[in-house]
N, C-alpha and C positions, 0 to 999 in steps of 0.2 A: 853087264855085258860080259861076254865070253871071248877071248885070244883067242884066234884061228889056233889051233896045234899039230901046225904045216912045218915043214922042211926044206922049201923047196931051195932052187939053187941059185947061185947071184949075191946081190948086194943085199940085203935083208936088214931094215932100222926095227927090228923087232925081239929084244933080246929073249932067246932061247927059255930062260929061269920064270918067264910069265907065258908061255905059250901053252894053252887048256887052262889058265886059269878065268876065275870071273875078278870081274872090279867093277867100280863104282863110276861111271860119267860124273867128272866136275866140275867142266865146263869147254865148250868147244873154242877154236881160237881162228876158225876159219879152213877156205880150200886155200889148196897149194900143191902146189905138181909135184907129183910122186917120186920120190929120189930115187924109189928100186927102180923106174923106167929110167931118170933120169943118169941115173951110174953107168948105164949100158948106151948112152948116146941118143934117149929118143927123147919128143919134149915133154916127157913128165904128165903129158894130158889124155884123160880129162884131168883135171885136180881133183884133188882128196882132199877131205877134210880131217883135219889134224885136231884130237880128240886129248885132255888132260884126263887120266884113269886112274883110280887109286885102289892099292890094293894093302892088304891086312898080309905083314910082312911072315907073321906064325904060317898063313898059309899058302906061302909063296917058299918056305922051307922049312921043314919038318922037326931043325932042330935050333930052331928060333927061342931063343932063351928069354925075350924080351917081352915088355908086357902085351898083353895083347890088346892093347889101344895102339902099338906103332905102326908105321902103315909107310909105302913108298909110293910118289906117286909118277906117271911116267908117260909120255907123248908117244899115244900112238893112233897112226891112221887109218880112216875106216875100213879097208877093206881088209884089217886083221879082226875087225870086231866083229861078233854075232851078238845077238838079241839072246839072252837065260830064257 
């Protein structure tokens, strides 16, 4: 899967340093109401499902010293994800 690599403005659970990158689905953990709706006072619905991603940390930063088996992995909700 692919990070939207959006900008938009508001509360954002999407850190910036993974946004245009791809990672790996490793397993889903269910829906749950969206917190960027939720931050602004509305009720988070529909729910989103909240997706575990893992990525390969060399190409998450350029000047990634470490071996390249290390990897971060990181909770994010569908509607940041695209289909590769």
């Amino acid at each position: 899967m692919r990070v939207r690599d959006d900008y938009p403005p508001g509360h954002i659970r999407t850190p910036v340093y993974i946004r245009g990158k791809e990672g790996v689905v490793m397993r889903s953990f269910g829906a749950f109401p969206n917190p960027e709706t939720l931050a602004i006072g509305r009720d988070g619905l529909p729910k989103k499902v909240l997706y575990e991603v893992r990525f390969k940390q060399n190409e998450l930063w350029s000047d990634y010293a470490g071996p390249a088996s290390d990897s971060l992995d990181i909770d994010i909700y569908e509607h940041w994800l695209t289909k590769v």
